[in-house]
N, C-alpha and C positions, 0 to 999 in steps of 0.2 A: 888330199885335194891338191890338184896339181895347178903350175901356176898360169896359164890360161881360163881358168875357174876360178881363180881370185880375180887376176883383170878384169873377168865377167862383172864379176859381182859388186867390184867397186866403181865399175863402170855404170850398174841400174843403182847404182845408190847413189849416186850423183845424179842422174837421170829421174830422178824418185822425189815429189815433193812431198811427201806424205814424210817419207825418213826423215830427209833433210830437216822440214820445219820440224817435225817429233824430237829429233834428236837436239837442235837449236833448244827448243823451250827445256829440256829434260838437263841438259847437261850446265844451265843454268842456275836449274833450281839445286843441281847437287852441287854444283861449284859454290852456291850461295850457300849451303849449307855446312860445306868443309869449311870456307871460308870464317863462317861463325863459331865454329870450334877455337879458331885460334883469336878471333877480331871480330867485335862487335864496336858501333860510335860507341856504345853506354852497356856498361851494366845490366842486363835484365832484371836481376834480383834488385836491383837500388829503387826503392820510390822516392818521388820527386815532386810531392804535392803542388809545394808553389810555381810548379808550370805545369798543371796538370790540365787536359785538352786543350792543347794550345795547336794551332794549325802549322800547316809546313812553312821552314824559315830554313837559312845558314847551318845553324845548330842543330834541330831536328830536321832532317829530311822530309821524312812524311809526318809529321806532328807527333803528340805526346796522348797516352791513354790516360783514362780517370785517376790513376796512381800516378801520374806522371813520366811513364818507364816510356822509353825511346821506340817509337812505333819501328822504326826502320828494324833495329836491333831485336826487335820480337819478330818479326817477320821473318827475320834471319836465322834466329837460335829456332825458331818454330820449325823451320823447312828442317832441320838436321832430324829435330826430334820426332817428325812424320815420319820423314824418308825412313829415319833408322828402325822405328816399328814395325814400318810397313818389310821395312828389308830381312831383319830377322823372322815376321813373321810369315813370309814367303818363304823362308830357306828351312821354318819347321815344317809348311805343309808338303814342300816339295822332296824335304827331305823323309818325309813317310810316305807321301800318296806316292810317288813316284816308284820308290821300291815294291808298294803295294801292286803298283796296275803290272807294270813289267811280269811281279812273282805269278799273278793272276790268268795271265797270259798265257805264260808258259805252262800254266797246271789246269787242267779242265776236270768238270765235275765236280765235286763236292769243295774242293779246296778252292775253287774261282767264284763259286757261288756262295761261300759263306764271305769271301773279301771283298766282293760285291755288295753280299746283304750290309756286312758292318758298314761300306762306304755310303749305304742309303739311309742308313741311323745316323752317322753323323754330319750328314748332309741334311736333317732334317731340323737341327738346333744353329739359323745362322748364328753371326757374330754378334750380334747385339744379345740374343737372349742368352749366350754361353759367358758373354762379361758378363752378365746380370748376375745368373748362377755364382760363377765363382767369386765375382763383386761380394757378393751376400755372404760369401764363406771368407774369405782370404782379405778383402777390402778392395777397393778400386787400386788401380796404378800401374804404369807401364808393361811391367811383365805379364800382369794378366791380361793388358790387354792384346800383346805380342800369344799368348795362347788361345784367348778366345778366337782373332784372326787366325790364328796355323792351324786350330782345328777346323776353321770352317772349310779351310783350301786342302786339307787333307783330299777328300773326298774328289774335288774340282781336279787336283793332279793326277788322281787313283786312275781316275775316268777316261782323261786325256790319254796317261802314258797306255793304259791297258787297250783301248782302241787303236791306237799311234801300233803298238806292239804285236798287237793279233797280224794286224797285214803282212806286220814283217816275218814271223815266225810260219805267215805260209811260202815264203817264198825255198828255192830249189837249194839257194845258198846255203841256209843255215840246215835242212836236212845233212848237205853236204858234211858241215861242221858237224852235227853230230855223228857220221859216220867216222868224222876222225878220230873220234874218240874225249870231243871236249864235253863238258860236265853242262850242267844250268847255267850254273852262276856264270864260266867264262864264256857261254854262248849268250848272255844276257851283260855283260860287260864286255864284251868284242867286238859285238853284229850287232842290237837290240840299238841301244842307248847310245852309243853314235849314227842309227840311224834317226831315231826320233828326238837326236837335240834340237832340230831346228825347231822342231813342232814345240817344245817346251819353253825356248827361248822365248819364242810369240809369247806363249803363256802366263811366262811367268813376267813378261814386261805387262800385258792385261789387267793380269792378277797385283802388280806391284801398285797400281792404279786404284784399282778397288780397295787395297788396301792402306792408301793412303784415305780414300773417301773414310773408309770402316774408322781407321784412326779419329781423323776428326769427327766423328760421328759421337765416338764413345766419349771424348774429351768434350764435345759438348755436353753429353749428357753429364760428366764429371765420374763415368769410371775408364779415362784413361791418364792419360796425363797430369799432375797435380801440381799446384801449386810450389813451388817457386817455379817451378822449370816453365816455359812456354809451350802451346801447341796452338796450331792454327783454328780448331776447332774449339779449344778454353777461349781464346779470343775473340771467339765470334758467340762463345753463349755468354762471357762476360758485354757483349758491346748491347743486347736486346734492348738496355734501357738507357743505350745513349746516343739510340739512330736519329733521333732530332736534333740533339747538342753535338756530337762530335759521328757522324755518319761514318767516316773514313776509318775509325775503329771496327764495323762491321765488313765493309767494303774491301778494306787492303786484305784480308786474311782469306776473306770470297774470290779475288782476284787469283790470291795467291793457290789457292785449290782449284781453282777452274786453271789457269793456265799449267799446272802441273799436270793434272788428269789429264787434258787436252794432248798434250806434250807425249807423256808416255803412249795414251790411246794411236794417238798419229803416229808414232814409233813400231808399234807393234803391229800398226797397219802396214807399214813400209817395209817392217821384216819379213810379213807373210807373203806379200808383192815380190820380194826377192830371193828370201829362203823356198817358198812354193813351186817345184819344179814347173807345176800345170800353170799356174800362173803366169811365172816365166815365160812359157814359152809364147804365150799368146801379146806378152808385152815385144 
């Protein structure tokens, strides 16, 4: 990529609201989230009964839950512990579906059609019923939830890279390549997957997205995340029965998942506006 095609590009991405605000709300919430690794006002693990729902002041920023723990400081330790499940379990679906669509591609007949059947069996147990399963075997908690998420995007990547990859394996180039004498694998690590990064990138910023919803979804139900740690989704099924007394317990965490999702979504809209040749051109 030469450098009149970067100018381009950082040219419609500054030109691009969609990016611009995507990438504003996103690099927040992950700033927020590093940030709480090192710094939080409070302790999350400490309860604090004798100030417990207390509203925003000096001390607590955005007020105190029923335990009394520093709402601000949950919201913060929470974003790390979303993003980070959702992030691992993005890099396990992308790191099988992806090898899978590409292999599938390349191979036609009985070998594309059995990696296809498998990718429609595991596309037929989303994320919720594959925690449930393994919930039931192994118990609730982060890692399963980081597998039940990567198997469900198995499948979601299979699909993408394997379509993404058929186009490119008709074209004149990689004939070429193979006359030269290169094998699968380096005409699938040379030509393939530098051409369909862009398409994945979108993807897997979508898919990071969905995966944060998946996260809070299963910590509500209580097979993700557990107790002591924080999740934004534990915090929104512990606040059910304290939306009349202390509302802001349900509300900060909901804020907090709507502008994150929002964020990534506009993100990935703004990558495909810019990575999408056809696109391009028409902007």
């Amino acid at each position: 990529m030469n450098y009149s095609i970067l100018k381009n590009l950082w040219k419609q991405s500054l030109n691009n609201r969609s990016f611009l605000l995507g990438i504003v709300l996103s690099l927040i919430m992950i700033l927020t989230g590093l940030i709480s690794i090192f710094w939080t006002p409070f302790p999350v693990e400490i309860f604090d009964i004798s100030h417990k729902l207390e509203g925003p002041s000096a001390k607590h920023w955005l007020g105190t839950d029923h335990f009394g723990r520093d709402m601000t400081s949950m919201l913060m330790a929470g974003a790390w512990n979303s993003m980070l499940v959702s992030l691992f379990a993005i890099s396990l679906g992308a790191g099988i579906g992806i090898p899978l669509g590409v292999f599938a591609a390349g191979k036609s007949g009985w070998v594309e059609e059995l990696v296809m059947r498998f990718n429609d069996f595991a596309f037929a147990f989303p994320a919720l019923l594959t925690a449930v399963m393994i919930s039931a075997i192994y118990g609730p908690g982060i890692i399963n939830s980081v597998i039940a998420i990567g198997i469900f995007n198995i499948p979601v990547f299979a699909r993408i890279s394997r379509g993404s990859a058929l186009v490119i394996y008709k074209l004149e180039f990689i004939l070429a390549a193979r006359i030269s004498g290169k094998n699968e694998f380096q005409i699938a690590f040379e030509h393939i997957l530098p051409n369909i990064l862009s398409v994945l990138i979108i993807q897997s910023t979508i898919q990071f997205a969905l995966g944060i919803l998946a996260e809070a979804g299963l910590s509500y139900l209580g097979l993700g995340t557990q107790p002591p740690q924080p999740s934004w989704g534990k915090m929104l099924s512990e606040a059910q029965t304290m939306m009349f007394i202390a509302p802001q317990m349900a509300i900060l965490p909901g804020i907090a998942i709507v502008l994150t999702v929002l964020g990534l979504n506009l993100l990935g809209d703004g990558l495909r506006d810019i990575l999408d040749p056809r696109l391009r051109d028409k902007n």
